[in-house]
LUMDREN-502102 format. One record per residue (C-alpha): residue number from 1; x, y, z; chain; residue in one letter. Coordinates in nm, 3 decimals. Example, Ala and Ser with C-alpha at 12.3 -4.5 7.8 and 13.67 -1.06 7.14 Angstrom:
BEGIN
<marvex pos="1" c1="1.230" c2="-0.450" c3="0.780" unit="A" code="A"/>
<marvex pos="2" c1="1.367" c2="-0.106" c3="0.714" unit="A" code="S"/>
% end
This chain:
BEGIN
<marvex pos="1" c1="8.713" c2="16.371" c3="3.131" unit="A" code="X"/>
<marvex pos="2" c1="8.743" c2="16.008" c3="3.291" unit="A" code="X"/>
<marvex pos="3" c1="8.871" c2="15.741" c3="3.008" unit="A" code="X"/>
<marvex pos="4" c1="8.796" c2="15.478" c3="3.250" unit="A" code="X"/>
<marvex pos="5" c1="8.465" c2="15.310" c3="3.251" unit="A" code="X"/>
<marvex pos="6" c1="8.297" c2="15.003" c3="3.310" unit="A" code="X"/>
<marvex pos="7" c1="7.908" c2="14.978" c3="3.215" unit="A" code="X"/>
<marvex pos="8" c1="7.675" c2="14.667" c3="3.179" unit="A" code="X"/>
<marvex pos="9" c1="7.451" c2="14.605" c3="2.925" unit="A" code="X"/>
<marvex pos="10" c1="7.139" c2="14.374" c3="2.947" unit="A" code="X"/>
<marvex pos="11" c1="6.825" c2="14.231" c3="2.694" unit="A" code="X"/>
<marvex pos="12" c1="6.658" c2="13.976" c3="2.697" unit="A" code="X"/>
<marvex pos="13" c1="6.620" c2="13.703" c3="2.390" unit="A" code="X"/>
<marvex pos="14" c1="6.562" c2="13.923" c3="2.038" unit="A" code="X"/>
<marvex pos="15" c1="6.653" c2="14.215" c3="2.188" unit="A" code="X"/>
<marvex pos="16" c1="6.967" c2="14.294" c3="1.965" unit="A" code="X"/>
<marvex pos="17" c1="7.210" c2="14.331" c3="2.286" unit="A" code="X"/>
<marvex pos="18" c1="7.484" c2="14.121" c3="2.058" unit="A" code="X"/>
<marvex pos="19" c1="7.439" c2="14.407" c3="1.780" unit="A" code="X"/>
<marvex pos="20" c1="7.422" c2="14.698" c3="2.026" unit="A" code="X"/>
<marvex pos="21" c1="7.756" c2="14.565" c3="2.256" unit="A" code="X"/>
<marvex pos="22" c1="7.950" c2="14.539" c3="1.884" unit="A" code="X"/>
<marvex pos="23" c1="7.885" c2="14.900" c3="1.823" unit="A" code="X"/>
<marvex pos="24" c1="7.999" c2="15.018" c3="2.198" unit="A" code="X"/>
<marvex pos="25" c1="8.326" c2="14.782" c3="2.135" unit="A" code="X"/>
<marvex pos="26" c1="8.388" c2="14.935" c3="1.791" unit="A" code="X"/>
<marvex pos="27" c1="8.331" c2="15.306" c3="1.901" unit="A" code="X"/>
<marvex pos="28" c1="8.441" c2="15.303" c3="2.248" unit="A" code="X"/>
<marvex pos="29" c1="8.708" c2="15.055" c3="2.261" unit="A" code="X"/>
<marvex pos="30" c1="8.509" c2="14.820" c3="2.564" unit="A" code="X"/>
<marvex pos="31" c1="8.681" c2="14.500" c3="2.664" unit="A" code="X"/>
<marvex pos="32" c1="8.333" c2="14.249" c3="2.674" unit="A" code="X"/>
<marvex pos="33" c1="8.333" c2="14.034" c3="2.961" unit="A" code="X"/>
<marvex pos="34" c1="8.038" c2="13.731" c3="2.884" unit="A" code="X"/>
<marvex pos="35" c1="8.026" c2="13.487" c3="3.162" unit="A" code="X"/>
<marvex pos="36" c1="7.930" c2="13.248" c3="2.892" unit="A" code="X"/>
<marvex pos="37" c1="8.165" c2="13.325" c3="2.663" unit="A" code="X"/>
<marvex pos="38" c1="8.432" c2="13.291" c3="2.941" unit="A" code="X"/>
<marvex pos="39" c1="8.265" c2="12.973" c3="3.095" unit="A" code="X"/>
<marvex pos="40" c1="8.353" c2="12.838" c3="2.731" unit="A" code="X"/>
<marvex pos="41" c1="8.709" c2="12.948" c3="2.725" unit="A" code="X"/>
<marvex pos="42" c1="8.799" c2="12.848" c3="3.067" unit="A" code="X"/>
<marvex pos="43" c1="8.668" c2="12.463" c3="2.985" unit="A" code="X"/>
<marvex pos="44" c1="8.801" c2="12.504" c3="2.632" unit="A" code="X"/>
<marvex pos="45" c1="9.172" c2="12.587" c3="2.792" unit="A" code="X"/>
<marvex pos="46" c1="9.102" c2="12.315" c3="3.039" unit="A" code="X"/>
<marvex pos="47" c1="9.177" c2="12.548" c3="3.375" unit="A" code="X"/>
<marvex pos="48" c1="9.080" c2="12.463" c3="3.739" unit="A" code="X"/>
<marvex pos="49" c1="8.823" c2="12.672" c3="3.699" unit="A" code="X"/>
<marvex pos="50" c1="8.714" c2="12.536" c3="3.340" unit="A" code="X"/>
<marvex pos="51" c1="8.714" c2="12.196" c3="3.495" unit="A" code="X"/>
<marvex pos="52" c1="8.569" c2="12.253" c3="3.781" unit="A" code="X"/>
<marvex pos="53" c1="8.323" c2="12.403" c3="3.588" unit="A" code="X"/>
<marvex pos="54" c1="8.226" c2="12.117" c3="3.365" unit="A" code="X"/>
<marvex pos="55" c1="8.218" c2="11.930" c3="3.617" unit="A" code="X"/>
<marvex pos="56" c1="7.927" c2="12.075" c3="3.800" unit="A" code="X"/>
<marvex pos="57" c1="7.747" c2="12.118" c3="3.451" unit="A" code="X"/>
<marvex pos="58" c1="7.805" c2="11.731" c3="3.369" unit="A" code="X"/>
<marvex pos="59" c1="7.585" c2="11.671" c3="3.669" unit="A" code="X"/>
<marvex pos="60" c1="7.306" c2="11.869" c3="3.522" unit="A" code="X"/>
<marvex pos="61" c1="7.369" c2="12.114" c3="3.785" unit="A" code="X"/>
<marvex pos="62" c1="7.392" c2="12.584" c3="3.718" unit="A" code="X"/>
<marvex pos="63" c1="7.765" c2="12.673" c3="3.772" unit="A" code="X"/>
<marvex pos="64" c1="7.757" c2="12.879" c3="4.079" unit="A" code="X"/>
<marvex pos="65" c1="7.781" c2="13.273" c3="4.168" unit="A" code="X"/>
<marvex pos="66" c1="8.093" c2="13.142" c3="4.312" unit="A" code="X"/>
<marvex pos="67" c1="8.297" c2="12.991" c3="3.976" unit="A" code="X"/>
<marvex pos="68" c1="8.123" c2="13.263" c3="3.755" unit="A" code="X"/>
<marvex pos="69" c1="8.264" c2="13.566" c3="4.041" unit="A" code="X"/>
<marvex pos="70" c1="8.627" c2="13.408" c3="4.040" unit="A" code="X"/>
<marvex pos="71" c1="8.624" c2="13.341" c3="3.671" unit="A" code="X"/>
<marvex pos="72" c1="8.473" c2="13.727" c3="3.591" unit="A" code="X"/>
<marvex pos="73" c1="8.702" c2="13.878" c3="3.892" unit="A" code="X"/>
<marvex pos="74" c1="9.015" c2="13.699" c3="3.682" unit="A" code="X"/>
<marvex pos="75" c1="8.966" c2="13.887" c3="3.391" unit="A" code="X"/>
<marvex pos="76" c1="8.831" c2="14.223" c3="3.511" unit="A" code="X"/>
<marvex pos="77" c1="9.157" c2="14.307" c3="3.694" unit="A" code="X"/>
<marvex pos="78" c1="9.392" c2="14.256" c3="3.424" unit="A" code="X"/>
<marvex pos="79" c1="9.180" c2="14.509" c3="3.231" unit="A" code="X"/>
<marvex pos="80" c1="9.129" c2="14.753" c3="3.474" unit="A" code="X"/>
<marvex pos="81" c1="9.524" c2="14.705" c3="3.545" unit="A" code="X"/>
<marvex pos="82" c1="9.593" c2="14.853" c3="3.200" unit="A" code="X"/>
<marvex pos="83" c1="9.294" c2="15.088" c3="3.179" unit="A" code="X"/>
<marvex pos="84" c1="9.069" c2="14.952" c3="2.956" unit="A" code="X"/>
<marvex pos="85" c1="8.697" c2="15.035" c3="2.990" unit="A" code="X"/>
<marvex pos="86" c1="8.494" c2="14.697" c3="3.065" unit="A" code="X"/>
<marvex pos="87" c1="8.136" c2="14.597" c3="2.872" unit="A" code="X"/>
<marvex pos="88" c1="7.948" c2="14.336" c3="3.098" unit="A" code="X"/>
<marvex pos="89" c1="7.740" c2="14.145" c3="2.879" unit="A" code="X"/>
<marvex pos="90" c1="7.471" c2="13.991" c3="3.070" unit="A" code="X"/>
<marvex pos="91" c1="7.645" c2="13.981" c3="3.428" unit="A" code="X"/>
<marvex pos="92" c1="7.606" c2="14.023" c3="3.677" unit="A" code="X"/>
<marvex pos="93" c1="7.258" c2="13.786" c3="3.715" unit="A" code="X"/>
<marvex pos="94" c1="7.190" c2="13.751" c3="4.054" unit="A" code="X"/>
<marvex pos="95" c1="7.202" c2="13.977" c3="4.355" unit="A" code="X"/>
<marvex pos="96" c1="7.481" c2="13.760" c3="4.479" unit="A" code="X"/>
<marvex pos="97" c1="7.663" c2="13.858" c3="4.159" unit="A" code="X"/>
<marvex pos="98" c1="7.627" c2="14.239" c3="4.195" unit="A" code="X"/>
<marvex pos="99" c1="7.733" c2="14.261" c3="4.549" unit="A" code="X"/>
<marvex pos="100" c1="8.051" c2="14.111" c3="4.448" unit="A" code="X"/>
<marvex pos="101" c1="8.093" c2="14.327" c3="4.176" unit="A" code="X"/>
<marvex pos="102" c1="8.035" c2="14.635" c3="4.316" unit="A" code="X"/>
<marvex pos="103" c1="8.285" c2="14.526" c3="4.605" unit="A" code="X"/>
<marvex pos="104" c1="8.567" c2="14.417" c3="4.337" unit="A" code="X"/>
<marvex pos="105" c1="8.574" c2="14.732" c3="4.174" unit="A" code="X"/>
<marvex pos="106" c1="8.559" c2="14.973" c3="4.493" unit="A" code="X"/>
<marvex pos="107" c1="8.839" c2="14.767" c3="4.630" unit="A" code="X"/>
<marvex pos="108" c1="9.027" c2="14.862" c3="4.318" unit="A" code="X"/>
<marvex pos="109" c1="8.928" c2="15.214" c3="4.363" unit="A" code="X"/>
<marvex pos="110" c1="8.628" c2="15.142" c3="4.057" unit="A" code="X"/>
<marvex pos="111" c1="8.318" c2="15.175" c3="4.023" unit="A" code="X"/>
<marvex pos="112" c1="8.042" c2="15.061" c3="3.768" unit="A" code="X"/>
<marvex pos="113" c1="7.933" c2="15.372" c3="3.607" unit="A" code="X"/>
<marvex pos="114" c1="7.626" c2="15.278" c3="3.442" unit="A" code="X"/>
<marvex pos="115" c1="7.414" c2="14.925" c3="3.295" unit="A" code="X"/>
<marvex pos="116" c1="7.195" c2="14.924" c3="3.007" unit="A" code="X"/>
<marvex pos="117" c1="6.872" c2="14.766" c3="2.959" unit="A" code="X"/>
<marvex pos="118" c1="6.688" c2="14.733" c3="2.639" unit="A" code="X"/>
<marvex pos="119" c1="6.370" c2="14.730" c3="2.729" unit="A" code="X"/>
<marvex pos="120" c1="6.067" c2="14.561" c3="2.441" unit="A" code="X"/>
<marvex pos="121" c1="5.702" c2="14.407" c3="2.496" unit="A" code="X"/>
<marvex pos="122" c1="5.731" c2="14.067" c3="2.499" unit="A" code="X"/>
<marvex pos="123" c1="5.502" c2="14.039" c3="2.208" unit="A" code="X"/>
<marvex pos="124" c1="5.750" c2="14.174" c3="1.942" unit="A" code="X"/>
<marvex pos="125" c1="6.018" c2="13.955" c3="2.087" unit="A" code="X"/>
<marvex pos="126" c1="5.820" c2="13.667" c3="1.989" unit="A" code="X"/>
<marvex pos="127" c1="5.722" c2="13.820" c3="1.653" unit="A" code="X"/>
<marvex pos="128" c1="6.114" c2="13.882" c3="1.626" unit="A" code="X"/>
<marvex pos="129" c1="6.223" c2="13.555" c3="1.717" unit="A" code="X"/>
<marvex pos="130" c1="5.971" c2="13.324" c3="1.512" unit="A" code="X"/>
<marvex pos="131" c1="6.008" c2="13.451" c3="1.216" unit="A" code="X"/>
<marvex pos="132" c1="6.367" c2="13.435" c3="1.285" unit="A" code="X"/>
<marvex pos="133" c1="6.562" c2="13.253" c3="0.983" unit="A" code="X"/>
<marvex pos="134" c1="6.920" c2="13.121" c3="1.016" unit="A" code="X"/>
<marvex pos="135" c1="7.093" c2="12.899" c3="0.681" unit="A" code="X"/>
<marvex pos="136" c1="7.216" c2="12.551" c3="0.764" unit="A" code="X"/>
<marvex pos="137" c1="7.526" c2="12.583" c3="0.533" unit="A" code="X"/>
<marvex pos="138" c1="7.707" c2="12.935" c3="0.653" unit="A" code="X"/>
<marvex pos="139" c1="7.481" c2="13.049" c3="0.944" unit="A" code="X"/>
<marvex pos="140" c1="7.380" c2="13.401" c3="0.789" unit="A" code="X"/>
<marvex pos="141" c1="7.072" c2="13.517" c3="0.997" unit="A" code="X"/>
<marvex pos="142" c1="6.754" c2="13.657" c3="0.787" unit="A" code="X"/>
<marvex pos="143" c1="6.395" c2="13.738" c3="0.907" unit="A" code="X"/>
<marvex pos="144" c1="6.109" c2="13.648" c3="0.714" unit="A" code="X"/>
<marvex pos="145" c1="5.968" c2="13.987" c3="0.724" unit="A" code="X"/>
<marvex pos="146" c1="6.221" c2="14.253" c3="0.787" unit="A" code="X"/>
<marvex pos="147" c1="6.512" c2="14.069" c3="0.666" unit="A" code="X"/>
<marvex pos="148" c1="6.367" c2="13.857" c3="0.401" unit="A" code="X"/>
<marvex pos="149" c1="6.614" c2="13.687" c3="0.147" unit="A" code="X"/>
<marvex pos="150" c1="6.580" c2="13.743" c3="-0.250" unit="A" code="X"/>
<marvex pos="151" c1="6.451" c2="13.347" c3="-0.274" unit="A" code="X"/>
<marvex pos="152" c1="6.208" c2="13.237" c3="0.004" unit="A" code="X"/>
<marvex pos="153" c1="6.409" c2="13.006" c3="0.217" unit="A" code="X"/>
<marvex pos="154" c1="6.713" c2="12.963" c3="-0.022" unit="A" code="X"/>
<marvex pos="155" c1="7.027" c2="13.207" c3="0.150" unit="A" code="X"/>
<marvex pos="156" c1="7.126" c2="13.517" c3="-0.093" unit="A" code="X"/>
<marvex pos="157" c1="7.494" c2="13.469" c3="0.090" unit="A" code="X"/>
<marvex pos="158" c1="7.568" c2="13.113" c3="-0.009" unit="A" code="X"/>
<marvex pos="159" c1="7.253" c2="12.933" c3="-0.176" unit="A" code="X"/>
<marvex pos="160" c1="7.196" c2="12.693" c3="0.166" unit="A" code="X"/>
<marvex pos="161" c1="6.851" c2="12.595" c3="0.308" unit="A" code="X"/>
<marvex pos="162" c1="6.727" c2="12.868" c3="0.559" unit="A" code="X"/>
<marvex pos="163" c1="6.593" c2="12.677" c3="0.875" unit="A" code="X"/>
<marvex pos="164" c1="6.416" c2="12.774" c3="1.172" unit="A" code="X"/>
<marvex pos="165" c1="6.564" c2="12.703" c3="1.532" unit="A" code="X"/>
<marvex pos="166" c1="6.390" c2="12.428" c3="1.728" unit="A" code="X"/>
<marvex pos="167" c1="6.350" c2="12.682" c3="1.978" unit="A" code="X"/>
<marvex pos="168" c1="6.219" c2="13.003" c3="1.791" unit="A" code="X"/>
<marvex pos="169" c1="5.854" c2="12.908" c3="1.877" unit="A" code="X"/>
<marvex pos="170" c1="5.650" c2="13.066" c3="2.080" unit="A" code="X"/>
<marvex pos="171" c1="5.623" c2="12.818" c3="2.362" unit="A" code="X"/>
<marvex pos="172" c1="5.974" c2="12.796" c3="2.383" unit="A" code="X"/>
<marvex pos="173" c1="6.020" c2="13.170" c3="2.349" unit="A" code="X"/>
<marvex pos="174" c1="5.793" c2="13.236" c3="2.608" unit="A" code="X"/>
<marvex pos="175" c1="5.980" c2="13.048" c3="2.832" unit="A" code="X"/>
<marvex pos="176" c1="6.301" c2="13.213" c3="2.806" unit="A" code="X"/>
<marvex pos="177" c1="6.169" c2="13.529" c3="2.865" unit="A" code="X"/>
<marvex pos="178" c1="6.006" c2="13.422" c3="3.113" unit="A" code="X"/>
<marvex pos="179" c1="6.313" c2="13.277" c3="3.254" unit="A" code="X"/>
<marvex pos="180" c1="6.493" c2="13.590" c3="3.211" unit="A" code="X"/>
<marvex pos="181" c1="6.252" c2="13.820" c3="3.351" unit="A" code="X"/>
<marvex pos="182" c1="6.279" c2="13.591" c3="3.688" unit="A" code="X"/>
<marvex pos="183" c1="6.652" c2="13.596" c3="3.702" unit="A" code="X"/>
<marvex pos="184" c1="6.740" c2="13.945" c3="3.637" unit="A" code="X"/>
<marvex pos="185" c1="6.493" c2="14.185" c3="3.718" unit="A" code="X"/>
<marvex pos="186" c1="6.578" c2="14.160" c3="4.106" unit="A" code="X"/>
<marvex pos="187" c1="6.910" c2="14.270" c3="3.986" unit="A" code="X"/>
<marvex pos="188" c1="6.746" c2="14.535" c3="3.762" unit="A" code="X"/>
<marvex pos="189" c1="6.589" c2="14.650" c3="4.065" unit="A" code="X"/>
<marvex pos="190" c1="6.840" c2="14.698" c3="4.271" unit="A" code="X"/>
<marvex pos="191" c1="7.058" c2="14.890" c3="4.015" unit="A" code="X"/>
<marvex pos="192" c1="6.753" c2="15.129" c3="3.962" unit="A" code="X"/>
<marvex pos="193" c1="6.747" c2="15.212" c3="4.329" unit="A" code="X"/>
<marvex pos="194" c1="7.109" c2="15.256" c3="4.335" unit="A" code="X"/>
<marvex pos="195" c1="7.049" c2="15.548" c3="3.996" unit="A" code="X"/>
<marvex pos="196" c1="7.262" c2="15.280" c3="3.790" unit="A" code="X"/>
<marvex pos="197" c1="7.026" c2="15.155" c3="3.572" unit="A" code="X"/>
<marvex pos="198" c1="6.945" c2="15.314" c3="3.236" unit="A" code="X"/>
<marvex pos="199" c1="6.639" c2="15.173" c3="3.015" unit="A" code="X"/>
<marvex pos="200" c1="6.668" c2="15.224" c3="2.633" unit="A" code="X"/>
<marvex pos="201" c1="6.327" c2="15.166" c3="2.453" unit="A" code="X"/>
<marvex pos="202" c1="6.459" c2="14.890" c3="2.217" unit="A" code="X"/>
<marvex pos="203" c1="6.152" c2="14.855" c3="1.966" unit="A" code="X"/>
<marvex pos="204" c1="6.269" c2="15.076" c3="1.707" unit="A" code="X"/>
<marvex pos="205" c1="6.573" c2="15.110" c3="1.493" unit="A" code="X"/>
<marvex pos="206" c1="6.879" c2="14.958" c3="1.578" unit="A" code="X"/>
<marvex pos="207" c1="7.036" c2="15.279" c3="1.461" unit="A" code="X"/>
<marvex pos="208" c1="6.829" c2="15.478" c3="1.695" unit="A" code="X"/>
<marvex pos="209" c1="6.846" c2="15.227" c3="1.988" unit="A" code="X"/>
<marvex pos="210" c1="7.236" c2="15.295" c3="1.927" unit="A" code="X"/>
<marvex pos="211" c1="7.266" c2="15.666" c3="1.902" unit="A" code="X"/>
<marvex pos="212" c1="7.076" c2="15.707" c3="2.205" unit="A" code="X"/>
<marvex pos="213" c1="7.306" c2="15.431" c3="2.393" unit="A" code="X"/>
<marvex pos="214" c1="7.654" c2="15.608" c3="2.213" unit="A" code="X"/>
<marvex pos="215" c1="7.504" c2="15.950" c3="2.359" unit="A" code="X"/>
<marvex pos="216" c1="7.473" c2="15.808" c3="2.746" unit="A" code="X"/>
<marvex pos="217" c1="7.792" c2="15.591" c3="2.716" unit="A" code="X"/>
<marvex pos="218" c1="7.995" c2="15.946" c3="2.628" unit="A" code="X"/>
<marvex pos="219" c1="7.758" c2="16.159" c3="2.913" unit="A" code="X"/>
<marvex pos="220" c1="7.902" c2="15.861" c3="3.140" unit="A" code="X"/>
<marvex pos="221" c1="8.260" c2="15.943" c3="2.998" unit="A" code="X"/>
<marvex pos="222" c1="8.227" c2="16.356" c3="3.085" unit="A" code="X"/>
<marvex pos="223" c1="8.090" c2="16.322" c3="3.408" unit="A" code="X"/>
<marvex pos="224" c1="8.347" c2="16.386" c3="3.722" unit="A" code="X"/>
<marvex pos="225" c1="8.386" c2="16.091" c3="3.903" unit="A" code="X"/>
<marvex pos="226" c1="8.277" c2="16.140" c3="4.252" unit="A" code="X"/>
<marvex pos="227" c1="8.471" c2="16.341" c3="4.522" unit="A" code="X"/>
<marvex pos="228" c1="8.710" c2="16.456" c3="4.245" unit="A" code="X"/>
<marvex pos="229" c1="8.783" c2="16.799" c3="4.198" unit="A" code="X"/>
<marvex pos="230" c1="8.740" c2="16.910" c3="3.808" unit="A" code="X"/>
% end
């Protein structure tokens, strides 16, 4: 068996990626690399990159393939220099993106094993998503129908005001779906003709959505890697 492995998972808006990468962290010890939630560090910590960065963003312009490569490439070989197994949350976006990665890791004798999509009609994302509640006082998240709270609109956790997000409407949710389908299904494409990509039916429970993912993730793990002898 090969402890090393690096895997991608993707979903768009209301999918429950956040929930699903949690679980593979817990279980199978992933290190999550999230652009954005590098992006954030890097200008939080004030680097070159974190500047340069924020700089490009202050101009109302998309940090470029370029930034996001060096600033993902930074982090993904001091984990692979130790061993740890990498979760890539939501990268890589573009074609651009994935050629880079798949060159970083076979220069490092890698590879990326597998990526994850969670794949649900648009129509329950929107159903999901608008009736999507979140309380102003300690952010606890609660769903009108399947995760109503004891008092409408009054949070069980705390007693705050539950609010809905500017953007959980439909026109706005539509959008970002629509934004997301555009951006990464080129990439999704490409992955599928390359045997990497694995869709997981994501309109069920999250239970279920993560059993199935738990039982690929550990198929991943007991396959040989290729030209090694067993």
């Amino acid at each position: 068996m090969d402890s090393a492995l690096n895997i991608g998972l993707f979903g768009p808006p209301g999918s429950g990626k956040g929930t699903q990468a949690a679980s593979l962290i817990d279980q199978f010890g992933f290190v999550p690399l999230a652009p954005g939630d590098l992006l954030r560090k890097e200008i939080r910590e004030k680097t070159p990159l974190g500047q340069a960065a924020e700089a490009v963003m202050a101009a109302g312009q998309l940090v470029s393939d370029g930034i996001v490569n060096e600033m993902v490439g930074g982090t993904m070989a001091a984990v692979l220099e130790r061993g740890g197994r990498i979760l890539l949350d939501g990268f890589p976006r573009t074609l651009a993106q994935l050629e880079f990665l798949e060159d970083f890791l076979g220069r490092r004798a890698s590879r990326l094993h597998g990526v994850f999509s969670l794949d649900i009609p648009n129509e329950r994302l929107i159903e999901r998503l608008t009736g999507r509640r979140i309380c102003e006082t300690c952010a606890a998240l609660y769903h009108v129908q399947s995760l109503p709270p004891r008092q409408e609109g009054i949070c069980d956790a705390c007693g705050g005001r539950l609010v809905q997000r500017k953007d959980d409407n439909r026109e706005s949710i539509q959008e970002r779906l629509a934004a997301y389908e555009r951006q990464t299904e080129p990439v999704l494409r490409a992955l599928e003709g390359e045997g990497k990509l694995i869709r997981i039916p994501a309109d069920r429970p999250r239970e279920a959505i993560y059993g199935e993912i738990a039982e690929r993730v550990q198929a991943l793990l007991e396959t040989p890697a290729p030209n090694r002898r067993s």
